[in-house]
C-alpha positions as CSV (number, residue, x, y, z in Angstrom):
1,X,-69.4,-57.8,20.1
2,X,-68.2,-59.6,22.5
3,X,-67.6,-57.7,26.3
4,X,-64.2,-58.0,27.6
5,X,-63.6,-55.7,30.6
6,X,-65.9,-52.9,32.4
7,X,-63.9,-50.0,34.7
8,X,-65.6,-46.6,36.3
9,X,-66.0,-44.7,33.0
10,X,-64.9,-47.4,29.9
11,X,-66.2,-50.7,28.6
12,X,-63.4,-52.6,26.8
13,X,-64.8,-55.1,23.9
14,X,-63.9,-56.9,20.7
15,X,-63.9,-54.8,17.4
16,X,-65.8,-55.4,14.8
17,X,-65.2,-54.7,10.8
18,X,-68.3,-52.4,11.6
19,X,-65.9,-50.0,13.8
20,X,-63.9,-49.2,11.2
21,X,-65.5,-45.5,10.8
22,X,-65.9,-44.6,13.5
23,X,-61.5,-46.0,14.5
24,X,-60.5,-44.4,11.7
25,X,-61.7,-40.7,12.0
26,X,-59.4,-41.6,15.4
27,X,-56.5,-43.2,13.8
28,X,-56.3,-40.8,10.9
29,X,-55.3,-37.7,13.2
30,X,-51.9,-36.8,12.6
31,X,-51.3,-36.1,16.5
32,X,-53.2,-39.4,17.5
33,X,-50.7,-41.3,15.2
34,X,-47.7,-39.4,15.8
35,X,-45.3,-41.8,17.2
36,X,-47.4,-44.4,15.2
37,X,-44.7,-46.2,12.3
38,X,-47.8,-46.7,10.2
39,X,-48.9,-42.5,10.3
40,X,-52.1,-41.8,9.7
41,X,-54.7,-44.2,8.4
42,X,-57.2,-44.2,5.9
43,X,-60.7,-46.4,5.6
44,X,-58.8,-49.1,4.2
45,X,-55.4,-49.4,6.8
46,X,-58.4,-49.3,9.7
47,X,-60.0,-52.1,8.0
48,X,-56.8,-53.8,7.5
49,X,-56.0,-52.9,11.4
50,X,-59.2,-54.3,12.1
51,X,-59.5,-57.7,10.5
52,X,-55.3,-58.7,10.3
53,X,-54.6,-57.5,13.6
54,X,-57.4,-57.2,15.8
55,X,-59.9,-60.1,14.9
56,X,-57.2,-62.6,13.7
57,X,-55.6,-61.9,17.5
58,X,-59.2,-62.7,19.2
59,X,-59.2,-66.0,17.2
60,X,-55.3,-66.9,17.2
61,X,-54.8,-66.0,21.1
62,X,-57.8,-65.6,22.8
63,X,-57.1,-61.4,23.0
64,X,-55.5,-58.8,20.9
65,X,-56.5,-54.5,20.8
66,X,-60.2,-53.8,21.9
67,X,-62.7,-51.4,21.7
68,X,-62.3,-49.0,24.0
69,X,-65.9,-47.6,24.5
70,X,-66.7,-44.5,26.9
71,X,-69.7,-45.3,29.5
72,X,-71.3,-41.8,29.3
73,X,-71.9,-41.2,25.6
74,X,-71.7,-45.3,24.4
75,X,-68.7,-43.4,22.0
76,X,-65.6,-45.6,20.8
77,X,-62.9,-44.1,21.9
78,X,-59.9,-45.5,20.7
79,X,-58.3,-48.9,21.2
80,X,-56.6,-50.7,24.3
81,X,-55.0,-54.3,24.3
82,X,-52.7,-57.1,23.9
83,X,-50.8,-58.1,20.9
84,X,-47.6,-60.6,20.7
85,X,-44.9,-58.5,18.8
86,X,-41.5,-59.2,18.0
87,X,-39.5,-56.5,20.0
88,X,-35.8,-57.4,18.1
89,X,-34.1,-60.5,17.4
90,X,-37.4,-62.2,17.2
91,X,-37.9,-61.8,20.5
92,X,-41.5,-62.3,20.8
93,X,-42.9,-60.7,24.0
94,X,-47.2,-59.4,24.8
95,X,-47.4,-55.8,24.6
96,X,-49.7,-53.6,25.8
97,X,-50.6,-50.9,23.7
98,X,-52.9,-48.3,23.5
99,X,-54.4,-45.2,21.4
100,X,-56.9,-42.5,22.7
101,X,-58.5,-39.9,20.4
102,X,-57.4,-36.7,21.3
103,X,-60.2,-35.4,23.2
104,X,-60.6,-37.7,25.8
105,X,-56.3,-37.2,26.5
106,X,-55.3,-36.1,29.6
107,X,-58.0,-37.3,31.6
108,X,-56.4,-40.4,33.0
109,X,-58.5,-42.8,31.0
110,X,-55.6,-44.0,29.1
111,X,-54.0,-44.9,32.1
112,X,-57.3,-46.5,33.4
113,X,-57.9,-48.6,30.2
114,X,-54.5,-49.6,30.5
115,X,-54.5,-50.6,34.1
116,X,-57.6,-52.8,33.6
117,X,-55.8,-54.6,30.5
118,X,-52.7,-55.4,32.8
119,X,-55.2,-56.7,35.3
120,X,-56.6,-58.7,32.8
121,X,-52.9,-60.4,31.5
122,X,-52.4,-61.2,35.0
123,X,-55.5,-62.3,36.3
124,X,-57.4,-64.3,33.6
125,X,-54.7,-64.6,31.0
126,X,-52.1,-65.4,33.6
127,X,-49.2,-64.6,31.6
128,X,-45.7,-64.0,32.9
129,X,-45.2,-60.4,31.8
130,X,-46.6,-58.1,29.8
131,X,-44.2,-55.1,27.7
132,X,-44.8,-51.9,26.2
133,X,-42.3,-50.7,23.6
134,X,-42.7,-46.7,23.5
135,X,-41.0,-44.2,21.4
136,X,-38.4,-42.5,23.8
137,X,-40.5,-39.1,23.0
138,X,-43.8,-40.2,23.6
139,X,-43.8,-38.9,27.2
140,X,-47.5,-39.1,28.2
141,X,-47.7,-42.8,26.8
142,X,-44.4,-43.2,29.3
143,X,-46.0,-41.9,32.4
144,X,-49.4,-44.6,31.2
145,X,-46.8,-47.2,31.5
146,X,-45.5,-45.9,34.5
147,X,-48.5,-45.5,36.4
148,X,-49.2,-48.9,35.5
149,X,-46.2,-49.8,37.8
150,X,-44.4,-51.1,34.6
151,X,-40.4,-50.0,34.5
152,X,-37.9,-49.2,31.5
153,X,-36.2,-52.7,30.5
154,X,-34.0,-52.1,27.5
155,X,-34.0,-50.7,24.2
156,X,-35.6,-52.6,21.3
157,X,-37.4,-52.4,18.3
158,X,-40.9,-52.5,17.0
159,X,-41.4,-53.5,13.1
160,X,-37.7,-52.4,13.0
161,X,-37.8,-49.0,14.6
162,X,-35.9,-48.5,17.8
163,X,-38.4,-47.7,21.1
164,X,-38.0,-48.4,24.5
165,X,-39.1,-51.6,26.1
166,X,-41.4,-50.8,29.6
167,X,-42.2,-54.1,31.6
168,X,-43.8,-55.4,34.5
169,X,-43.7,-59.0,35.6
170,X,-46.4,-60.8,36.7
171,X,-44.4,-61.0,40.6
172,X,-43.9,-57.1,40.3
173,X,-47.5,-56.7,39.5
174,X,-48.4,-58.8,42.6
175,X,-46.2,-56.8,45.4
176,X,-47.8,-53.8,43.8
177,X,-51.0,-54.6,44.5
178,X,-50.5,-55.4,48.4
């Protein structure tokens, strides 16, 4: 398991195939995976999650969705990270996604896991920009992105369903942080 990133209350690091019961009791709540195109997930779609997306991410690019541990109680959490999805015409852009279980919602450390993953595209990654492609209902992940100082861009789509596009630019990110 391979440490990535360390805030005030969350360590984010690589999965591993181990995870997978502990991710999926997370990613097979119904509210969790609401605005999720996949739903809910059993053992088997975690595992799949884990080793197509995750893992084969870590070895193609270098990054992909992580661990997202919570300091106190050494609990996985959910999952924050980078992935390079196609948001429409095969417009291949990094997104930055994330997924909290439900009990640790509303108490900013979304918002914190995702700050320190922007950070990270910026600062060690260096990319350009980073995206987040957000179903025009999902209104807490909206204000994550927002606080993250990322803006609406346009309308897309994400494995073919429509979402909006949130992005901020590595020069936006930099006159934010002055």
């Amino acid at each position: 398991m391979k440490k990535i990133l360390e805030t005030k209350n969350l360590i984010l690091r690589e999965f591993v195939v181990e995870d997978a019961g502990a991710l999926q009791k997370i990613l097979s709540d119904k509210d969790v995976m609401r605005f999720s195109i996949w739903g809910p997930l059993d053992i088997k779609g975690t595992t799949i999650f884990l080793e197509k997306t995750a893992i084969e991410s870590y070895k193609k690019n270098g990054y992909g969705k992580w661990a997202v541990i919570h300091k106190d109680t050494n609990t996985l959490i959910g999952n924050c990270g980078l992935l390079d999805e196609d948001i429409g015409s095969n417009e291949i852009k990094t997104e930055l996604g994330y997924r909290l279980a439900k009990k640790f919602w509303g108490k900013g450390l979304g918002t914190e896991a995702a700050r320190a993953v922007r950070d990270y595209a910026f600062t060690i990654l260096n990319l350009d920009e980073i995206v987040s492609c957000i179903d025009k209902e999902n209104i807490p992940s909206i204000r994550v992105a927002e606080k993250n100082g990322m803006t609406f861009w346009k309308d897309g789509l994400l494995f073919g369903q429509p979402c909006q596009i949130y992005r901020i630019t590595k020069n936006e990110w930099e006159r934010c942080k002055k």
